[in-house]
C-alpha positions in Angstrom: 101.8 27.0 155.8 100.5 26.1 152.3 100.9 29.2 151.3 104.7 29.4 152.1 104.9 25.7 149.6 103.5 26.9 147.1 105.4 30.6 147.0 108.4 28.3 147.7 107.4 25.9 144.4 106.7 28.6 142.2 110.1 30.6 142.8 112.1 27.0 143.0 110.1 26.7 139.1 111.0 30.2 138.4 114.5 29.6 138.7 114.5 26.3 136.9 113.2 27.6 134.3 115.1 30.7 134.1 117.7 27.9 134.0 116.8 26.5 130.9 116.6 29.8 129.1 120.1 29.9 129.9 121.5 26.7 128.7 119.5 27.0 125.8 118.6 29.9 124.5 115.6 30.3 122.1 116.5 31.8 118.9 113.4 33.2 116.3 114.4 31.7 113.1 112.8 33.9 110.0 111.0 31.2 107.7 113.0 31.1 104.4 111.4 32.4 101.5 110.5 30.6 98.6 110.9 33.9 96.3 114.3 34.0 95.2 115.6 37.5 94.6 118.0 38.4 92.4 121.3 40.3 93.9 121.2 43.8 94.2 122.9 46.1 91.1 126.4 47.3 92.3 126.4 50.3 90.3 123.5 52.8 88.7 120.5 50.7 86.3 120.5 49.8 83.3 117.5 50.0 81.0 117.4 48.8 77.7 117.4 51.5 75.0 114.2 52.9 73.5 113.3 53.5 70.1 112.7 56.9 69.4 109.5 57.6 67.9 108.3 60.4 65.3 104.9 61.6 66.2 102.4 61.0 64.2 99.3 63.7 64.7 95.1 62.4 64.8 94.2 61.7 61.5 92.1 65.1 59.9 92.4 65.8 56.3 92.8 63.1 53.6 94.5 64.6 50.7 93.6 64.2 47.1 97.1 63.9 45.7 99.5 62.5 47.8 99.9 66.2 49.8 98.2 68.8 50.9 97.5 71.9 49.1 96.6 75.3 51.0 93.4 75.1 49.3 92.5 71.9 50.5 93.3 73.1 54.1 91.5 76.0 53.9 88.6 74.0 52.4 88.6 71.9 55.4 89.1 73.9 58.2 86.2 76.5 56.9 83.6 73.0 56.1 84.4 71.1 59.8 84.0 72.9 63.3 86.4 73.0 65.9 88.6 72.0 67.6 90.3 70.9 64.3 87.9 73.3 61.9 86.3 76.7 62.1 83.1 76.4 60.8 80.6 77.9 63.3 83.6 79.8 64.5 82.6 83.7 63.0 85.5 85.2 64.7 88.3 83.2 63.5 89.5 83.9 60.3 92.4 81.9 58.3 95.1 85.1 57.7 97.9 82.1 56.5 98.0 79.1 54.9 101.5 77.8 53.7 101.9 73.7 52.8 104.7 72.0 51.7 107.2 73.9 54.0 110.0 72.1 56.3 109.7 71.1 59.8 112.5 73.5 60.6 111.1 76.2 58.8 107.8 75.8 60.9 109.7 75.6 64.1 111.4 78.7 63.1 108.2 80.7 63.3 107.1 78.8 66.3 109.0 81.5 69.0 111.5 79.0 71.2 109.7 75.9 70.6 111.0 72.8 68.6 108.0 70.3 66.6 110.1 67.0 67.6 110.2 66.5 63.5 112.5 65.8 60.8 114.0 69.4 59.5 112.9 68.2 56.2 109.1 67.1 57.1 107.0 68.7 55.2 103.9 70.7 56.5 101.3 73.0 56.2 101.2 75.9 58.4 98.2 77.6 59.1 97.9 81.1 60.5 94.5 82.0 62.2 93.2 85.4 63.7 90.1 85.9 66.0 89.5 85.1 70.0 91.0 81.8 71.2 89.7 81.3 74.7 91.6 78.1 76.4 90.9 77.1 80.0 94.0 76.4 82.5 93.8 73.5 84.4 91.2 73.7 87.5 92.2 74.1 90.8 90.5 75.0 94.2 89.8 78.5 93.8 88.8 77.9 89.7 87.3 74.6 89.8 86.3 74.7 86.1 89.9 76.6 85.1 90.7 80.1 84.5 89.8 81.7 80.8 92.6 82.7 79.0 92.2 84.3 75.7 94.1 84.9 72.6 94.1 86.8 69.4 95.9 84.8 66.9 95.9 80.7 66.5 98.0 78.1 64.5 97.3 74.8 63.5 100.2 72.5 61.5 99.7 69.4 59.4 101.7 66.9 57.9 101.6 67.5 54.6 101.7 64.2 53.2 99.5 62.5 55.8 97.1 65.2 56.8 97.3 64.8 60.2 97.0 67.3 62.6 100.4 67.5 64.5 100.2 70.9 66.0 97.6 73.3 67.7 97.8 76.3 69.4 97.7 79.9 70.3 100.4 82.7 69.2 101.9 85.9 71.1 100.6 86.8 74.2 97.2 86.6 75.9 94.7 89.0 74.9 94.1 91.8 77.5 90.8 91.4 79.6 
């Protein structure tokens, strides 16, 4: 008999409560935030405009009077070792060395490639012939890069500043 009151009380309790619920609902109310947002942009962003910016190269040769000669380059690539000299270097040899010529001019003999300069920059274009072996960036099956190697290199400096702006490898790689 006990048992039949107390299944009895709980259901009567059940329903009660399931009452309750009823009447009044319980509703989960999100906490406001105390970070205030701004409104979301109605059309694409707007970001403020950015200066453009000539480059500037690393600093390598100073000159002695106000711009670079070809002798002075040649000077200093053949008394400093690489990257930016060849001293140690008995392979490389400087075939050109031509300061004092426009940014355009350079670009010119650069094949489909553009410096980012003023047309009327002047620099000193250097010319070098020997083996040039570069490394490609590692991945899994070359984990310290692949060798690639070329036969002629340039260099380009600003002529008033003697920085180094440009260095590189001409034509295409050297057969294996």
């Amino acid at each position: 008999m006990l048992d039949l009151a107390l299944v009895v009380t709980v259901m009567v309790l059940g329903i009660f409560i399931a009452a309750q619920f009823q009447r009044h609902p319980v509703r989960a109310k999100a906490p406001a935030s105390k970070l205030k947002l701004p409104p979301l942009p109605t059309g694409p962003p707007n970001y403020p405009a950015i200066p453009i910016q000539q480059p500037v190269g690393a600093p390598a040769i100073h000159p002695a009077k106000g711009s670079l000669s070809s002798d002075e380059v040649r000077q200093f690539l053949t008394s400093n070792p690489g990257p930016v000299g060849v001293k140690g270097m008995p392979n490389i040899t400087i075939t050109r060395a031509d300061c004092g010529l426009p940014a355009s001019k350079v670009s010119n003999m650069l094949p489909g490639r553009s410096l980012g300069l003023p047309a009327g920059m002047p620099l000193c274009y250097v010319e070098l012939s020997g083996t040039f072996t570069v490394y490609t960036p590692p991945t899994p099956k070359a984990p310290h890069g692949t060798p690639v190697t070329f036969r002629n290199g340039f260099k380009v400096f600003d002529a008033k500043t003697g920085n180094v702006m440009v260095t590189g490898a001409l034509n295409q790689p050297a057969a294996p």
